[in-house]
Backbone as CSV, one residue per row, in Angstrom:
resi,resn,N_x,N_y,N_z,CA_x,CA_y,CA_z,C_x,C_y,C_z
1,UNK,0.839,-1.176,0.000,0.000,0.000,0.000,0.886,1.241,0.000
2,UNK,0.880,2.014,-0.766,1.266,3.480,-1.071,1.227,4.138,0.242
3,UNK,2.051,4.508,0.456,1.837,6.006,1.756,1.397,7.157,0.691
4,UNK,0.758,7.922,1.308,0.476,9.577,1.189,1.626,10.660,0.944
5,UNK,2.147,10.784,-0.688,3.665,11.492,-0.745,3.522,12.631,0.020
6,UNK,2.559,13.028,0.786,2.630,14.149,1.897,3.724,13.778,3.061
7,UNK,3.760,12.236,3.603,4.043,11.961,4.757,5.403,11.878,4.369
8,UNK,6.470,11.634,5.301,7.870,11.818,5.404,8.176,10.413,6.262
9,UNK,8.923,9.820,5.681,9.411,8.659,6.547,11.363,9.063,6.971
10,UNK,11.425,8.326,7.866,12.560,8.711,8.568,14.385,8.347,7.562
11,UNK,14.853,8.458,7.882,16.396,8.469,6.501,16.401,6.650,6.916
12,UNK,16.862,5.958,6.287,17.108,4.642,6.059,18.295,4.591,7.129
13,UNK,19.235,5.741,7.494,20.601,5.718,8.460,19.685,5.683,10.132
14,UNK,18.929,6.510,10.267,18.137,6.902,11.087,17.249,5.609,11.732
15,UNK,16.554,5.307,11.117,16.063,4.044,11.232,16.696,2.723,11.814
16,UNK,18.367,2.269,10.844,19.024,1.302,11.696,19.754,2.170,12.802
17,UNK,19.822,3.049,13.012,20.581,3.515,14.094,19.592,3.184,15.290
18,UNK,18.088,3.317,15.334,17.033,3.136,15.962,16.722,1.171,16.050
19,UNK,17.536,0.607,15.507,17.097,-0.660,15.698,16.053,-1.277,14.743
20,UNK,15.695,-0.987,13.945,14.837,-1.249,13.059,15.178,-2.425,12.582
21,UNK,14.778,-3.498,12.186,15.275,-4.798,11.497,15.503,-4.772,10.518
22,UNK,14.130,-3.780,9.545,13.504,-3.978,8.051,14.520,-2.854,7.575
23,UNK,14.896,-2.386,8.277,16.047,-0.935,7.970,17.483,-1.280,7.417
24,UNK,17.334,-2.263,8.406,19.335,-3.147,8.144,18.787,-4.037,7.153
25,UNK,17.458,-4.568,7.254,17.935,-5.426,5.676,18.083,-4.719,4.769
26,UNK,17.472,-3.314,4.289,17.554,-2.688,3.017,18.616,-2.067,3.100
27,UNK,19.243,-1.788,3.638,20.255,-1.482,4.119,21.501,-2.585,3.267
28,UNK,21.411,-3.492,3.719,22.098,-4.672,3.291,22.212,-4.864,1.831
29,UNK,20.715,-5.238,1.734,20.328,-5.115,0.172,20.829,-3.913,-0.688
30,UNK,20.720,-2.958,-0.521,21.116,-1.962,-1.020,22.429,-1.745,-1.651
31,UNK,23.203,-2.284,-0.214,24.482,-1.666,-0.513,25.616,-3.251,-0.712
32,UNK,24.953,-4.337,-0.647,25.820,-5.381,-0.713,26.635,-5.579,-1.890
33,UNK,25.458,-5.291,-3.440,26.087,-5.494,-4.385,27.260,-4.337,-4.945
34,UNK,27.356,-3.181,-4.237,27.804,-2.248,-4.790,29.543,-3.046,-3.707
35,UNK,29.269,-2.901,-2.661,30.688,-3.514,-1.900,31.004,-4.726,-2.437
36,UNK,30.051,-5.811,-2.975,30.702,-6.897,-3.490,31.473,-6.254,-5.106
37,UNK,31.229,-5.201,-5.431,31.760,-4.975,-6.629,33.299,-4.337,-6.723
38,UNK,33.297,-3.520,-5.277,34.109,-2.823,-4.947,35.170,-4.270,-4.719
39,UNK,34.982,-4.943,-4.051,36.033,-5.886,-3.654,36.701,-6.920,-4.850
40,UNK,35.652,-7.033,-5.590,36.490,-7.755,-7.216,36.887,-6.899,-7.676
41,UNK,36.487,-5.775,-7.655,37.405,-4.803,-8.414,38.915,-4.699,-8.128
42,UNK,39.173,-4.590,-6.985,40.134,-4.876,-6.283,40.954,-6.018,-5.844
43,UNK,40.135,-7.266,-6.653,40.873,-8.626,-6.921,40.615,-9.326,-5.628
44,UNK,39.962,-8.959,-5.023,39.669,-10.170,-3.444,38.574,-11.215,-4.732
45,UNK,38.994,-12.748,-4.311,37.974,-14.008,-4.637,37.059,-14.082,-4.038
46,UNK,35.657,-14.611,-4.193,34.658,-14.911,-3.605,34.086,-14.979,-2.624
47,UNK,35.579,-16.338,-1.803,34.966,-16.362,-0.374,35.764,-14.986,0.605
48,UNK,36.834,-14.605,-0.391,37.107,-13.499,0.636,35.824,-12.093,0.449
49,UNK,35.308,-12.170,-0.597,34.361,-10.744,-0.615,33.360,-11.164,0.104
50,UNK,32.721,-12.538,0.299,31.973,-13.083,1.383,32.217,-12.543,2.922
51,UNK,33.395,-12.596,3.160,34.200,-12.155,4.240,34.242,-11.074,4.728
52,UNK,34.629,-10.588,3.864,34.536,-8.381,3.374,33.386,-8.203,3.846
53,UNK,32.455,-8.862,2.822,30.603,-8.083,3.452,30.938,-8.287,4.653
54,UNK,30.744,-9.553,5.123,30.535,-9.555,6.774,31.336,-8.183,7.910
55,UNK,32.725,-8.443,7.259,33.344,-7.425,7.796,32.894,-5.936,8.109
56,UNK,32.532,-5.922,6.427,32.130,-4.215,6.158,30.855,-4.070,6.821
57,UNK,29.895,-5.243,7.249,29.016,-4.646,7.743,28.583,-4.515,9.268
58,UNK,29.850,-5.448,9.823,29.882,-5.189,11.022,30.586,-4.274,11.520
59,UNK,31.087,-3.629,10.853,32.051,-2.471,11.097,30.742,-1.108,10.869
60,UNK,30.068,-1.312,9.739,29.024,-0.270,9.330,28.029,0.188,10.918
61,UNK,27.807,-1.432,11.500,26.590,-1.235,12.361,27.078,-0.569,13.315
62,UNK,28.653,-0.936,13.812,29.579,-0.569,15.466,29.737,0.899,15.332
63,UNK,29.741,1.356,13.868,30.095,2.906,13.945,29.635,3.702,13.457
64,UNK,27.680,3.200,13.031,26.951,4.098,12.340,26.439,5.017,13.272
65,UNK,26.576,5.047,14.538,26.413,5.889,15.413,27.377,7.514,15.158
66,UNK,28.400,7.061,14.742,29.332,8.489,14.389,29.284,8.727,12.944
67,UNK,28.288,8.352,12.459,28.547,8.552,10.454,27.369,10.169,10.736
68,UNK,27.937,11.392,10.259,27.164,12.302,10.305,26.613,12.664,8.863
69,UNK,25.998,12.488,8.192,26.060,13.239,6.521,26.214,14.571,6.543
70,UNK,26.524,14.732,5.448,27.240,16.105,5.449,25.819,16.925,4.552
71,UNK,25.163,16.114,3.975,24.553,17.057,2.880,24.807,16.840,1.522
72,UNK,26.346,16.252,0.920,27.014,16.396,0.034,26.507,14.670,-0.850
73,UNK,26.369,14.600,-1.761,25.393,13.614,-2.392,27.072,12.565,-2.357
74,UNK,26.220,11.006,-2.118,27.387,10.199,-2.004,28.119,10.302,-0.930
75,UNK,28.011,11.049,0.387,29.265,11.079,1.699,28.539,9.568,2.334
76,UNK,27.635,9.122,2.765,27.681,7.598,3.206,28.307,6.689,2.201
77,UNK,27.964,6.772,0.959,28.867,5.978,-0.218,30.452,6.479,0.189
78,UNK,30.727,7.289,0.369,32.193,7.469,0.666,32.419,7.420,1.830
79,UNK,31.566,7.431,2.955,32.356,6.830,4.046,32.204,5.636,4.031
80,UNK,31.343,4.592,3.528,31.473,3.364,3.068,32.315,2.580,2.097
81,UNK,32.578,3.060,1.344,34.016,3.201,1.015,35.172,2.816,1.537
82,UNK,35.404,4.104,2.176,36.512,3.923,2.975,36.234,2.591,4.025
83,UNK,35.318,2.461,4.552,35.754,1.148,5.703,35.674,0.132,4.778
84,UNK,34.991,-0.188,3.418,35.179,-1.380,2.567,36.579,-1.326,2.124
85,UNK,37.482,-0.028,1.642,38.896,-0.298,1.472,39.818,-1.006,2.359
86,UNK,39.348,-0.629,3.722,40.442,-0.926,4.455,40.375,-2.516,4.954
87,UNK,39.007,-2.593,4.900,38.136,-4.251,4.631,39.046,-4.962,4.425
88,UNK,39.048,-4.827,2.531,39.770,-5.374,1.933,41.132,-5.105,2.016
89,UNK,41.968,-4.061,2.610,43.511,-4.217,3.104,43.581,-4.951,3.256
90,UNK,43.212,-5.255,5.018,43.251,-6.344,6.085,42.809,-7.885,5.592
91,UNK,41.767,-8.180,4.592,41.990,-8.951,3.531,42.820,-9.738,2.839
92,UNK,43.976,-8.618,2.408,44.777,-8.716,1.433,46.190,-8.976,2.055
93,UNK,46.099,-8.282,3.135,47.164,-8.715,4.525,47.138,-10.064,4.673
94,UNK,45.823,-10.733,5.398,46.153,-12.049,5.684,46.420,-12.874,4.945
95,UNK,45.747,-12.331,3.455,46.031,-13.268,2.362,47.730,-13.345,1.914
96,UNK,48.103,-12.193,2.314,49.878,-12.384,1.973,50.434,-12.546,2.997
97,UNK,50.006,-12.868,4.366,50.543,-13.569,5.457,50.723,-15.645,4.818
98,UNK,50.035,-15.906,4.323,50.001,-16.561,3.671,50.715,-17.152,2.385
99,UNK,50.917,-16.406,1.722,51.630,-16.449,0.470,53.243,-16.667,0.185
100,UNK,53.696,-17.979,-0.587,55.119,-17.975,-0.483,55.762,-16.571,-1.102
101,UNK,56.983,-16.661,-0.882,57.678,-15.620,-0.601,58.428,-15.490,-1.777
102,UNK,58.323,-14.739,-2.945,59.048,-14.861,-4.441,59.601,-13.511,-4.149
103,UNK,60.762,-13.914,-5.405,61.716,-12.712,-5.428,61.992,-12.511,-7.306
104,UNK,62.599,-11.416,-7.476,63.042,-11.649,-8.681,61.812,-10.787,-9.363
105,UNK,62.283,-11.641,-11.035,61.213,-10.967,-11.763,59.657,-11.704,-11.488
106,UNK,59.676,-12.525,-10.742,58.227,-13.120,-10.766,57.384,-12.401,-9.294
107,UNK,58.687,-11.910,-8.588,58.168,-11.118,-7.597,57.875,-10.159,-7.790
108,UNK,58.625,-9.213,-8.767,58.222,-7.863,-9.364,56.532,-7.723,-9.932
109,UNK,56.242,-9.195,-10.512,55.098,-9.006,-11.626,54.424,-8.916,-10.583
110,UNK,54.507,-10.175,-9.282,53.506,-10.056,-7.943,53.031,-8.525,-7.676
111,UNK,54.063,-7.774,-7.301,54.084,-6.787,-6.725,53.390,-5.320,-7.667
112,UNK,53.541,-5.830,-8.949,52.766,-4.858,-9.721,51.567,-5.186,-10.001
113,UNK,51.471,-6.514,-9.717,49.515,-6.630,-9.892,48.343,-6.769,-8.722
114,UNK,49.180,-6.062,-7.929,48.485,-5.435,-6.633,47.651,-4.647,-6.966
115,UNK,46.728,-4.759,-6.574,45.921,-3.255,-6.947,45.819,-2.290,-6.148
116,UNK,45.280,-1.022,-6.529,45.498,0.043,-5.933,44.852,0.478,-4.956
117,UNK,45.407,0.879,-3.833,44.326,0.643,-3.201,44.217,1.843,-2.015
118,UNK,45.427,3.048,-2.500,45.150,3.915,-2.367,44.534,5.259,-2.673
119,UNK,43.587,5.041,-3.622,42.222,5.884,-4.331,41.596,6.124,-2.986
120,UNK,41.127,7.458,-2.861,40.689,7.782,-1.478,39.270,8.223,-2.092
121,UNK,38.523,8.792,-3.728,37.559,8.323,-3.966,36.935,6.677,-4.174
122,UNK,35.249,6.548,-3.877,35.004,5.465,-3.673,34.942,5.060,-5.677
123,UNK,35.253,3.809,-6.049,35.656,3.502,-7.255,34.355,3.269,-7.866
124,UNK,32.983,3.904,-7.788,32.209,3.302,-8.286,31.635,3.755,-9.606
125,UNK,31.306,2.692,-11.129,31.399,3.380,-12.134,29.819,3.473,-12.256
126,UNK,29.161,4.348,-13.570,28.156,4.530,-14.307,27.076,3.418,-13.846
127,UNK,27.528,2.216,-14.321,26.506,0.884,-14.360,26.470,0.348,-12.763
128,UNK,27.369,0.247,-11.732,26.923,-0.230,-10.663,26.497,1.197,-10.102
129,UNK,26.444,2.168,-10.125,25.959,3.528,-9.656,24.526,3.594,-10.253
130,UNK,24.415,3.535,-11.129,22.775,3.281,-11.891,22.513,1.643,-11.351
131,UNK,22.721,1.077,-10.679,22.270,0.065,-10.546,21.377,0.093,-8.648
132,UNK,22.444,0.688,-8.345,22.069,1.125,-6.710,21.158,2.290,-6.510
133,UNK,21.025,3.051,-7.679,19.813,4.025,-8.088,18.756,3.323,-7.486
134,UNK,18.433,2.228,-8.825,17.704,1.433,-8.812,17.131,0.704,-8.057
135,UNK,18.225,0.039,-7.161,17.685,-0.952,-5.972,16.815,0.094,-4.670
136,UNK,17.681,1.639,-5.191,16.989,2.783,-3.949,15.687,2.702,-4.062
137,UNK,15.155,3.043,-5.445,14.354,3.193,-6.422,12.882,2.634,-6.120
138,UNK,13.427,1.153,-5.758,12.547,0.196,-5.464,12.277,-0.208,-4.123
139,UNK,13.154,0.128,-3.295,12.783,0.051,-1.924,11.697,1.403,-1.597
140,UNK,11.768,2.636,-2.140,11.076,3.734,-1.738,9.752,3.798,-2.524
141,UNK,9.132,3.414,-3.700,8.228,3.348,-4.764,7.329,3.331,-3.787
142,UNK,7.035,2.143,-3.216,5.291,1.965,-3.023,5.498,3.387,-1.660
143,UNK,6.460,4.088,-1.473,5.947,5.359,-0.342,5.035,6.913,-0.783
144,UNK,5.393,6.147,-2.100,4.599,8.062,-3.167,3.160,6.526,-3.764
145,UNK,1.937,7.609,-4.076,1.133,7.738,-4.494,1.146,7.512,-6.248
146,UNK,0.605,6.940,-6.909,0.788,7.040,-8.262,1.534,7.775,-8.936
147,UNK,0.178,9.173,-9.022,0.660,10.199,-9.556,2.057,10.855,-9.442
148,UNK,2.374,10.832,-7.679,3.751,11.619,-7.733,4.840,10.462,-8.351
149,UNK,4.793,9.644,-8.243,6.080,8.829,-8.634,5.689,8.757,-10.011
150,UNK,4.512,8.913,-10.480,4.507,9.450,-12.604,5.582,10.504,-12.947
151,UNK,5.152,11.724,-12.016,5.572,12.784,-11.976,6.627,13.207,-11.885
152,UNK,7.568,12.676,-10.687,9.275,12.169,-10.207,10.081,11.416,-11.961
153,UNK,9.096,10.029,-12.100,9.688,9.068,-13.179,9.871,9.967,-14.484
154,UNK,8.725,10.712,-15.077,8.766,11.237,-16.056,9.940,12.522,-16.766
155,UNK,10.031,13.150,-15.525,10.817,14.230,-15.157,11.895,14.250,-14.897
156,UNK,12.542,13.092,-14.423,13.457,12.622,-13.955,14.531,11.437,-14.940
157,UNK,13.583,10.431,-14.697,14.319,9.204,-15.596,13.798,9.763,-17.250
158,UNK,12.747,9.880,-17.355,12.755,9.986,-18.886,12.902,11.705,-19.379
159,UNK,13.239,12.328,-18.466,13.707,13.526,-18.934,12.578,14.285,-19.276
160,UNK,11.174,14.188,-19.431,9.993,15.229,-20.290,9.824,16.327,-19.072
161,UNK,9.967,17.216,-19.856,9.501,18.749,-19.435,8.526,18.693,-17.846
162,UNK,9.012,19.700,-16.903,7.362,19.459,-16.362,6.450,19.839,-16.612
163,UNK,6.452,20.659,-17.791,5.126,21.365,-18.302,4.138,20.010,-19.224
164,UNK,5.180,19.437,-19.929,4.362,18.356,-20.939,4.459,17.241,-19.563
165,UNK,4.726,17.046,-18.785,4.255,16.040,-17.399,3.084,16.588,-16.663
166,UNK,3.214,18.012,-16.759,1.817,18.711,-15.941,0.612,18.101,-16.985
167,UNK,0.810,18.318,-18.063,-0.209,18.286,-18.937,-0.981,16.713,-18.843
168,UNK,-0.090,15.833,-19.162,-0.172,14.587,-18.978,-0.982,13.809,-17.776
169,UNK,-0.638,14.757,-16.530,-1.199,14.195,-15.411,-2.560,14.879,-14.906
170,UNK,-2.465,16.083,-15.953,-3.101,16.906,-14.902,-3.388,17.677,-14.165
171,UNK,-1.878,18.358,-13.844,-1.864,19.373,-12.548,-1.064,19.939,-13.027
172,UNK,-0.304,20.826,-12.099,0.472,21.774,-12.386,1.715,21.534,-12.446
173,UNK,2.296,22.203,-13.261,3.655,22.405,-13.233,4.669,22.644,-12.374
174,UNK,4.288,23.236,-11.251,4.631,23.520,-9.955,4.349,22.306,-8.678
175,UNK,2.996,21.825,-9.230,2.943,20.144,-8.426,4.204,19.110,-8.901
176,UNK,4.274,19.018,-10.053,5.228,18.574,-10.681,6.298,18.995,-9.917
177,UNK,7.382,19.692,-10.380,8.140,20.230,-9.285,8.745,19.627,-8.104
178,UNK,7.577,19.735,-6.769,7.257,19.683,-5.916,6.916,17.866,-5.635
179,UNK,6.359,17.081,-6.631,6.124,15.736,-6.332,7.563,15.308,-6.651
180,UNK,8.675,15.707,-7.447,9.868,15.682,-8.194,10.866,15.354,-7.121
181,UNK,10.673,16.731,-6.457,11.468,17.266,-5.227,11.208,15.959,-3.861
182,UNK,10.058,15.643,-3.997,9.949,14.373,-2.665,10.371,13.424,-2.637
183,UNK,10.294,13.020,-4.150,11.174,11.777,-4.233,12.555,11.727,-4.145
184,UNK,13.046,13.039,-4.912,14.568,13.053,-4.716,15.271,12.808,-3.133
185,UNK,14.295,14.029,-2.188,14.793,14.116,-1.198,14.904,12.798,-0.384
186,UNK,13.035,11.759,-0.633,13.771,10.299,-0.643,14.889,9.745,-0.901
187,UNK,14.879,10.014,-1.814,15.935,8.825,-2.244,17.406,9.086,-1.716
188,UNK,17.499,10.494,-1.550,18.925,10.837,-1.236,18.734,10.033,0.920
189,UNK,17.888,10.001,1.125,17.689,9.971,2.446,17.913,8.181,2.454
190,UNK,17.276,7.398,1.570,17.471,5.872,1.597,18.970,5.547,1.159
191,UNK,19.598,6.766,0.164,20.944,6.497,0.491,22.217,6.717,1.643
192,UNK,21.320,7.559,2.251,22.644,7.892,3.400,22.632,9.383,3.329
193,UNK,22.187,9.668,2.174,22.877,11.212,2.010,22.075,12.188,2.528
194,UNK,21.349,11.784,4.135,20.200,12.702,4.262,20.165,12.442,5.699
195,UNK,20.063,13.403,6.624,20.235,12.996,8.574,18.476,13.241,8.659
């Protein structure tokens, strides 16, 4: 059932900070595939990005108490980030606690196909960034009313005017606008980017 795009539900950060269950799963959901992407990117295998999540998200829950947003679109993606980098350091540590010990030119190649892993932006491209849109997308939908999420979709994803969206729906151009504006501020709020 649709909520009333009048009503305001609380930021998705807000919520698990409050204990919410249904909060940390979307939460989870949300952001799992984007950290599992981050960590192949960065060459961790399977069961270690298995590992990572766990890591990254027990690290997420112990210190979402001090995550402040700034306002700035993407600062939970980048402070998430950062604790998934260092994730995967400590990762990459034990994994070369492990590892025989080469020298030479076969050690050199070792040592250059390290990856980088001092990028202090979070590495995320076009397609997994439009993808976590998406998963936002769909966790927040059934909270707007038809019309406004016509209104948001049209304006937004398919780019039409709000005047030829006013027309279309009905109302004004300025409702438009304004139904536009709720969702955004959603969505920035189911990402983090909203106290």
């Amino acid at each position: 059932m649709a909520r009333s795009s009048e009503s305001t539900s609380p930021s998705l950060i807000l919520r698990v900070r409050n204990d919410d269950s249904a909060a940390w799963r979307e939460l989870v959901e949300l952001y799992s595939p984007l950290i599992a992407y981050w960590c192949r990117r960065k060459g961790l295998q399977p069961a270690a990005i298995h590992d990572c999540l766990q890591e990254v998200f027990f690290a997420v829950l112990k210190s979402l108490g001090s995550f402040t947003p700034t306002g700035t679109t993407g600062c939970f993606r980048a402070w998430l980030w950062t604790i998934t980098r260092n994730k995967i350091i400590d990762s990459l540590r034990r994994e070369g606690q492990h590892a025989d010990a080469t020298g030479g030119t076969e050690g050199l190649a070792a040592m250059q196909a390290l990856p980088d892993l001092a990028e202090a932006d979070e590495p995320t491209d076009d397609l997994h960034f439009n993808q976590l849109l998406h998963r936002a997308l769909s966790q927040v939908q059934n909270e707007f009313e038809t019309k406004t999420w016509q209104a948001f979709w049209r304006t937004t994803i398919d780019s039409i005017s709000a005047r030829q969206v006013a027309e279309e729906l009905e109302i004004s151009p300025a409702s438009v606008r304004k139904y536009r504006s709720r969702v955004l501020r959603r969505l920035r709020e189911q990402l983090g980017d909203a106290g």
